[in-house]
KOLZA-874004 format. One record per atom (N, C-alpha, C, O, CB): chain; residue number from 1; residue in one letter; atom name; x, y, z. Coordinates in steps of 0.02 Angstrom, whole numbers, plus 50000, padded with zeros to 5 digits. Atoms other than C-alpha are relative to their C-alpha. Glycine has a CB too. Layout:
! KOLZA-874004
   voba   vexti   kolmar   base      c1      c2      c3
      A     NUM        A     CA       X       Y       Z
...
END
This chain:
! KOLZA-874004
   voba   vexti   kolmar   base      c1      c2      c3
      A       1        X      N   49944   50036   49970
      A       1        X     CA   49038   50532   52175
      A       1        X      C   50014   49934   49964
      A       1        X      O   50073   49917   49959
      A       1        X     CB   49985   49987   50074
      A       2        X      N   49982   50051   50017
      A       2        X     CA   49010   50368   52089
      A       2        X      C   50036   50011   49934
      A       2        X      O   50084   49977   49916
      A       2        X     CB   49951   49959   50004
      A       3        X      N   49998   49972   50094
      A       3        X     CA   49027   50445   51903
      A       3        X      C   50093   50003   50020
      A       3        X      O   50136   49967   49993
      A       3        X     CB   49940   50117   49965
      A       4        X      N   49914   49988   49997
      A       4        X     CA   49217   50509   51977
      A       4        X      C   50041   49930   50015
      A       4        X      O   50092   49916   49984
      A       4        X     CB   50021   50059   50070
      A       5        X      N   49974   50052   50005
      A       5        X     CA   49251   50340   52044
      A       5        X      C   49998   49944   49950
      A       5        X      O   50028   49891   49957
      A       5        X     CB   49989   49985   50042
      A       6        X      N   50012   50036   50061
      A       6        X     CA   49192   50267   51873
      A       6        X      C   50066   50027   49969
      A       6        X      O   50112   49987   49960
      A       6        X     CB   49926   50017   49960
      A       7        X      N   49966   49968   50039
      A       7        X     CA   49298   50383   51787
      A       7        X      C   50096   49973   49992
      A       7        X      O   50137   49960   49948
      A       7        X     CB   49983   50072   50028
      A       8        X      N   49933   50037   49982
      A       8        X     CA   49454   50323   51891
      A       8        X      C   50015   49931   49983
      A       8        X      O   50067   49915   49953
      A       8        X     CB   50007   49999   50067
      A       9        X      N   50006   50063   50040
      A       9        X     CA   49427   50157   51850
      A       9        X      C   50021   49992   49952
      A       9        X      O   50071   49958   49943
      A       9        X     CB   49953   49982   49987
      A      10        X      N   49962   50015   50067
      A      10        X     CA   49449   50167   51685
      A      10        X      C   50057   50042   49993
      A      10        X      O   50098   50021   49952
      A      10        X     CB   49957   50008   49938
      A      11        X      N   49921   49975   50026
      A      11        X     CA   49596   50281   51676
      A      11        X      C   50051   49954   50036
      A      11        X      O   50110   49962   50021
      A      11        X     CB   50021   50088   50024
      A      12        X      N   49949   50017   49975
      A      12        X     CA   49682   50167   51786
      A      12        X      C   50002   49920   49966
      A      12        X      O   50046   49877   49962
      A      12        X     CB   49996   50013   50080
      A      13        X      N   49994   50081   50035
      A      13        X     CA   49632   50008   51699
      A      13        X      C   50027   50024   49927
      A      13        X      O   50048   49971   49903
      A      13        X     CB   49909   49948   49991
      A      14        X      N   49998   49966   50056
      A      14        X     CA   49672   50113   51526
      A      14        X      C   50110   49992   50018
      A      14        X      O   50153   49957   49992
      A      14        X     CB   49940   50096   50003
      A      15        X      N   49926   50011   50001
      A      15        X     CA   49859   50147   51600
      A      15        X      C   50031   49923   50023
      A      15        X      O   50088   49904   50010
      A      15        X     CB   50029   50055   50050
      A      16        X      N   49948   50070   49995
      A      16        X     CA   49886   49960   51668
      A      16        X      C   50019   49963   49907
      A      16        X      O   50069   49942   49878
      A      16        X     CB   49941   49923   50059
      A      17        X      N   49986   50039   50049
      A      17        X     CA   49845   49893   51507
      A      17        X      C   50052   50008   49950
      A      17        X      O   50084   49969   49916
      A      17        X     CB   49952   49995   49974
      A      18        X      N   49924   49984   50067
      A      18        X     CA   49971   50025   51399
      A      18        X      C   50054   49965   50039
      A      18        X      O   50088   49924   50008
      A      18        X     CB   50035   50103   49981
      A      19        X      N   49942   50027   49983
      A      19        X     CA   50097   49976   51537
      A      19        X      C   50035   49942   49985
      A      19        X      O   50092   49927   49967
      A      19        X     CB   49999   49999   50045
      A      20        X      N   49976   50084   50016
      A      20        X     CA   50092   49799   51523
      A      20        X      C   50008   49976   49918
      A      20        X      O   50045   49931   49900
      A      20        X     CB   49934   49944   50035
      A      21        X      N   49980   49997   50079
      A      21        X     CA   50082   49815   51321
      A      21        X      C   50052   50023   49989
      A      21        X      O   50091   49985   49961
      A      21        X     CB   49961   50034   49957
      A      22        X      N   49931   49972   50019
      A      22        X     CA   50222   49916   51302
      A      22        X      C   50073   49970   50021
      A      22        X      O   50129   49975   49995
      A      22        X     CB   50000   50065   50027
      A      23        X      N   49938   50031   49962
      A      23        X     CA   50322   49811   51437
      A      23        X      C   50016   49932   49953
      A      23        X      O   50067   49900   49947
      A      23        X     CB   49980   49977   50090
      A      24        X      N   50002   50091   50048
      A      24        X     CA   50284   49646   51318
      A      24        X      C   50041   50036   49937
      A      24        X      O   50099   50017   49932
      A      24        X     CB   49890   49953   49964
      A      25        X      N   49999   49968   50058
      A      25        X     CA   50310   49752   51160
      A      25        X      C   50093   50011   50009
      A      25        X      O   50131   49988   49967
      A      25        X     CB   49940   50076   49996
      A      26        X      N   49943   49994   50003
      A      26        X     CA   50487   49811   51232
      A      26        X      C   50055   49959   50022
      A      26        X      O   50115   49971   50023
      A      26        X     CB   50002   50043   50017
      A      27        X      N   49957   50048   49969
      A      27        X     CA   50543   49658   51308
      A      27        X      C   50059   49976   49960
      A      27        X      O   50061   50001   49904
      A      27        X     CB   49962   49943   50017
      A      28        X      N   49962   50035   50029
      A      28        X     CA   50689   49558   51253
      A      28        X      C   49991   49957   49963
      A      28        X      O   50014   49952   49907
      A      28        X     CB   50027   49984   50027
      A      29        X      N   50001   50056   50055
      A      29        X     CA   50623   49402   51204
      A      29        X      C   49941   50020   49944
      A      29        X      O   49934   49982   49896
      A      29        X     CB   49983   49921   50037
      A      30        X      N   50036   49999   50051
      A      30        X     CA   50483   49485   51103
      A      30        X      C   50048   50031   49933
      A      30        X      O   50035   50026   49873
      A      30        X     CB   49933   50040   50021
      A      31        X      N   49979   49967   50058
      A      31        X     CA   50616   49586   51012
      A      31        X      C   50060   49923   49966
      A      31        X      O   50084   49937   49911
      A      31        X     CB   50044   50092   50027
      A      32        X      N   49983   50033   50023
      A      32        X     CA   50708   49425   50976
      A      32        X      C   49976   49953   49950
      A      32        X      O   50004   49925   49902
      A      32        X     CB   50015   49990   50033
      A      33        X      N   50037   50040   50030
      A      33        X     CA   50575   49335   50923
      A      33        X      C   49995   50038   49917
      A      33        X      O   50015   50020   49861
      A      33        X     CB   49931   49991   50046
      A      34        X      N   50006   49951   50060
      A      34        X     CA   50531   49474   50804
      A      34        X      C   50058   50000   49948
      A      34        X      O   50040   49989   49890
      A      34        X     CB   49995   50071   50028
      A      35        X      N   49932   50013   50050
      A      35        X     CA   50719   49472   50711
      A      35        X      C   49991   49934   49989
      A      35        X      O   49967   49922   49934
      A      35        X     CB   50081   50014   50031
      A      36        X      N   50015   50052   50039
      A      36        X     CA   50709   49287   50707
      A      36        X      C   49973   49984   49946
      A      36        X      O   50004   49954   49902
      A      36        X     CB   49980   49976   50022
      A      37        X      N   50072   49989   50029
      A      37        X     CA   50532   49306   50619
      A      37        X      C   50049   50034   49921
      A      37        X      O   50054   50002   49869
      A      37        X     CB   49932   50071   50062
      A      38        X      N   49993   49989   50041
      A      38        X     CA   50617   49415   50511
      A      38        X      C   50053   49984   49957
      A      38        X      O   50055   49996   49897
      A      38        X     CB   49988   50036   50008
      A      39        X      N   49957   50022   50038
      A      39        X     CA   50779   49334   50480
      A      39        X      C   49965   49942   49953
      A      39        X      O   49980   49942   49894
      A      39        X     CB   50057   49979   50042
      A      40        X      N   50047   50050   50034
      A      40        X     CA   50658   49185   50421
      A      40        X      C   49983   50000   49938
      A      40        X      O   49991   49957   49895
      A      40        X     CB   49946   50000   50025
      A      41        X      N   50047   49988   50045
      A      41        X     CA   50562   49270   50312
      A      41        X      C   50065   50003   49911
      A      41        X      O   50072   49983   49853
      A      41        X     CB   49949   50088   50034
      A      42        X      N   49935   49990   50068
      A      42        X     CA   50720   49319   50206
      A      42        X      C   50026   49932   49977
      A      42        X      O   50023   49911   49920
      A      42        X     CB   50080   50046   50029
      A      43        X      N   49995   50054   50046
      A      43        X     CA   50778   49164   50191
      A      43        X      C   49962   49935   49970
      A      43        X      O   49984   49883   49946
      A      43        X     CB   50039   49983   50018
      A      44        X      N   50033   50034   50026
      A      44        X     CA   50635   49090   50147
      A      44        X      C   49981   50021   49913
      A      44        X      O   49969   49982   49867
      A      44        X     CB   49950   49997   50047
      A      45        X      N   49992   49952   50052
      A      45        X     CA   50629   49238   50006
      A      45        X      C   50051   49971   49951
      A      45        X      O   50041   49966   49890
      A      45        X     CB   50023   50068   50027
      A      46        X      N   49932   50024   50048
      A      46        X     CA   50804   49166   49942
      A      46        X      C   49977   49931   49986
      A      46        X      O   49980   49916   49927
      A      46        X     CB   50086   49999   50041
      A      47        X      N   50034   50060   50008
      A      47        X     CA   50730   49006   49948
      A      47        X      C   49964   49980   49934
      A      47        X      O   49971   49934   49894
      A      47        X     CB   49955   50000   50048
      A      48        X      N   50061   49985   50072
      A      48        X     CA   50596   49047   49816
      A      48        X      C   50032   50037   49954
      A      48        X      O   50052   50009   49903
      A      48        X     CB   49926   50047   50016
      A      49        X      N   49948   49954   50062
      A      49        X     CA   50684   49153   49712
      A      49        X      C   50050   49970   49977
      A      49        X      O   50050   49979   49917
      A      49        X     CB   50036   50065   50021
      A      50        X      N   49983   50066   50036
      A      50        X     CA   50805   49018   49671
      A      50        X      C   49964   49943   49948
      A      50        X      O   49975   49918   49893
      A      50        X     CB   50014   49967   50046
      A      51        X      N   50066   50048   50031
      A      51        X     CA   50665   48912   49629
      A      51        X      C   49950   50025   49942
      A      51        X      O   49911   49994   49906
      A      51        X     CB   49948   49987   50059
      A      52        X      N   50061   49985   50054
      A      52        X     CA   50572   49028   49524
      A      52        X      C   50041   49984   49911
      A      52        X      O   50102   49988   49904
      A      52        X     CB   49968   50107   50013
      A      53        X      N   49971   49996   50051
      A      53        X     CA   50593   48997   49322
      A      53        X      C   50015   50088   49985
      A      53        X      O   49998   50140   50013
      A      53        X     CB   49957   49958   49951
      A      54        X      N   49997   49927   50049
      A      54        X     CA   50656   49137   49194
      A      54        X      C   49963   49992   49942
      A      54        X      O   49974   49950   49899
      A      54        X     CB   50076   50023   49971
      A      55        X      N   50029   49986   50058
      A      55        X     CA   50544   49185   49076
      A      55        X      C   50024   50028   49948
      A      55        X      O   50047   50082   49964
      A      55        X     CB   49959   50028   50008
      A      56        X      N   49988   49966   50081
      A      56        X     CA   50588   49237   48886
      A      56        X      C   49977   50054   49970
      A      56        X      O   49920   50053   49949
      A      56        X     CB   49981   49965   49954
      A      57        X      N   50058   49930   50009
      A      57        X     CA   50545   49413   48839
      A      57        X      C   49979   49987   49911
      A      57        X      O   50013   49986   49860
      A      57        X     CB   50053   50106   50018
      A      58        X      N   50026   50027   50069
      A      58        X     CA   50431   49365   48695
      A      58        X      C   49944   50092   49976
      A      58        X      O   49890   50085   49949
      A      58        X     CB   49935   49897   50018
      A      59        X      N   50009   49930   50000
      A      59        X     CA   50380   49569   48681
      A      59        X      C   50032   50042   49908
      A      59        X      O   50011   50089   49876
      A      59        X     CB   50053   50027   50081
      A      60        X      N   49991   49959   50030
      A      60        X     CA   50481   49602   48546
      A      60        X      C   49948   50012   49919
      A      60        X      O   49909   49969   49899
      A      60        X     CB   50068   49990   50001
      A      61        X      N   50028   49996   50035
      A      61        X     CA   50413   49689   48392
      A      61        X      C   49925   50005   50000
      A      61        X      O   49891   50015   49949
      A      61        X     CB   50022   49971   49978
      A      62        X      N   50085   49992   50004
      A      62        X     CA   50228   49692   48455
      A      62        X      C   49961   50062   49973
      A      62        X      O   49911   50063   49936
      A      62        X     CB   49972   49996   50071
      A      63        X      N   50038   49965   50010
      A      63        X     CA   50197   49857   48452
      A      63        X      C   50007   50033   49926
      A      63        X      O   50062   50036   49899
      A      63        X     CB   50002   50037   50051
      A      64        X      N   49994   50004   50062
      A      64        X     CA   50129   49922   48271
      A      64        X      C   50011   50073   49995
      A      64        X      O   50007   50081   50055
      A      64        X     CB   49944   49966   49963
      A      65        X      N   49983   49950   50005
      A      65        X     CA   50166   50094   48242
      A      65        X      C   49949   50051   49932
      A      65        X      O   49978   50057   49878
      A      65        X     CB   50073   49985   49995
      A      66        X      N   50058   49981   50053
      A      66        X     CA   50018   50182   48125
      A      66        X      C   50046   50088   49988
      A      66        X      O   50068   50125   50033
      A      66        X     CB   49891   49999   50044
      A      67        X      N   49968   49947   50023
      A      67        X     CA   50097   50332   48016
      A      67        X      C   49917   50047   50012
      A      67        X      O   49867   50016   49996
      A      67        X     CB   50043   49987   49912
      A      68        X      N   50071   49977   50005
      A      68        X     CA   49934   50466   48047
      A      68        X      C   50021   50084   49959
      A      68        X      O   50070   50113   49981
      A      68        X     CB   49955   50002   50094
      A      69        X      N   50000   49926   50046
      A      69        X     CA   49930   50643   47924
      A      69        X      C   49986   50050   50065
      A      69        X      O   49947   50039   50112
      A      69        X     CB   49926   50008   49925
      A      70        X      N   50035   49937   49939
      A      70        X     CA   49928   50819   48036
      A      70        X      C   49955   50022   49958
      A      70        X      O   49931   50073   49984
      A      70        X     CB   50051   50072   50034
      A      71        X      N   50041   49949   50055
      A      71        X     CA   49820   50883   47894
      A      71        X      C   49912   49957   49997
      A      71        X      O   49868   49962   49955
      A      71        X     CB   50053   49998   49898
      A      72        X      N   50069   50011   49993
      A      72        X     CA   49667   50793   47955
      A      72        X      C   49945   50057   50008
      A      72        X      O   49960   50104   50045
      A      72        X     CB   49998   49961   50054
      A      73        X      N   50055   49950   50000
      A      73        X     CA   49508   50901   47939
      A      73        X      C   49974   49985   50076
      A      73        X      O   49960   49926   50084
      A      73        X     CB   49938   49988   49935
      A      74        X      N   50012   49987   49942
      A      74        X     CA   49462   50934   48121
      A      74        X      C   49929   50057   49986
      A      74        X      O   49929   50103   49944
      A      74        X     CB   50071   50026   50038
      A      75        X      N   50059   49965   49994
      A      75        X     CA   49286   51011   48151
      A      75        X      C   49998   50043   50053
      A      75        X      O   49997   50022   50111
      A      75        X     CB   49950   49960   50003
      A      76        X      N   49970   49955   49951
      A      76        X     CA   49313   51171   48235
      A      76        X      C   49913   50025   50043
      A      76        X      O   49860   50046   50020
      A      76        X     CB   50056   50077   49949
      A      77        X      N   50069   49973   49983
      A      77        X     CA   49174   51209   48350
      A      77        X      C   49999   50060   50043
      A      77        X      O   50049   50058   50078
      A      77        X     CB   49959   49947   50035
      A      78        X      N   50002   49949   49984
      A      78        X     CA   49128   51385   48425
      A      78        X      C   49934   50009   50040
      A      78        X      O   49879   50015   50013
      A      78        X     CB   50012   50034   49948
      A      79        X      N   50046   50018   49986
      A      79        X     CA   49031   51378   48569
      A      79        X      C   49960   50068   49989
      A      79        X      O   49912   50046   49959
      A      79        X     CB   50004   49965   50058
      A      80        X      N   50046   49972   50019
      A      80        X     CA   48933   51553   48546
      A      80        X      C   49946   50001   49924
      A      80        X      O   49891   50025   49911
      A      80        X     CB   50026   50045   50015
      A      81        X      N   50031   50024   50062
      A      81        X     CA   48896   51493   48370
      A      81        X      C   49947   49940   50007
      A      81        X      O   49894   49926   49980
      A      81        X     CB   50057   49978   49955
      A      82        X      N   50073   50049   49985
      A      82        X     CA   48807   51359   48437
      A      82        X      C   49949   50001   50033
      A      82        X      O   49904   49958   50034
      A      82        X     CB   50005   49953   50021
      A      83        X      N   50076   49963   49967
      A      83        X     CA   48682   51464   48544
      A      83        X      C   49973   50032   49964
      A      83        X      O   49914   50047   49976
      A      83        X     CB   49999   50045   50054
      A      84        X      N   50038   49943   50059
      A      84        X     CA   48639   51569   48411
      A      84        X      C   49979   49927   49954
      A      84        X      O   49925   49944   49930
      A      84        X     CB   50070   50077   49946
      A      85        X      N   50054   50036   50031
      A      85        X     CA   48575   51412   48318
      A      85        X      C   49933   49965   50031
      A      85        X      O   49898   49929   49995
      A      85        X     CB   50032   49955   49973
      A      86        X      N   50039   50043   49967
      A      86        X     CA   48458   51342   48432
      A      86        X      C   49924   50060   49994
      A      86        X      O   49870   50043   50019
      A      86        X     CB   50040   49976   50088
END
């Protein structure tokens, strides 16, 4: 009997707490707050991004380009050839 009235307990303390989270979560002024928050953020974004310098693309010509022959000697290996030496 107690175990079932344990049990109730927490499912009912389990649903106040989603209720009252979800009621905060869907309220008005939290969803205002929240756009504020994010109108903010943006123009704090434009803010800085004004402010940042431009850098000079100093890139060019780095990379060196090596001419290489296809007629390199490649060492062909065969792996049953190499059990038969051992």
């Amino acid at each position: 009997m107690l175990k079932e009235i344990k049990y109730l307990i927490f499912i009912i303390v389990i649903f106040i707490s989603l209720f009252f989270t979800g009621k905060y979560y869907f309220s008005d002024d939290n969803i205002k707050n929240s756009y504020r928050s994010l109108n903010n953020i943006n123009e704090r974004l434009k803010k800085y991004s004004k402010k940042l310098p431009i850098l000079e693309n100093n890139t060019k010509n780095v990379i060196e380009y090596v001419n290489q022959s296809n007629q390199s000697k490649k060492k062909r290996f065969n792996f049953w050839k190499l059990l038969e030496n051992d």
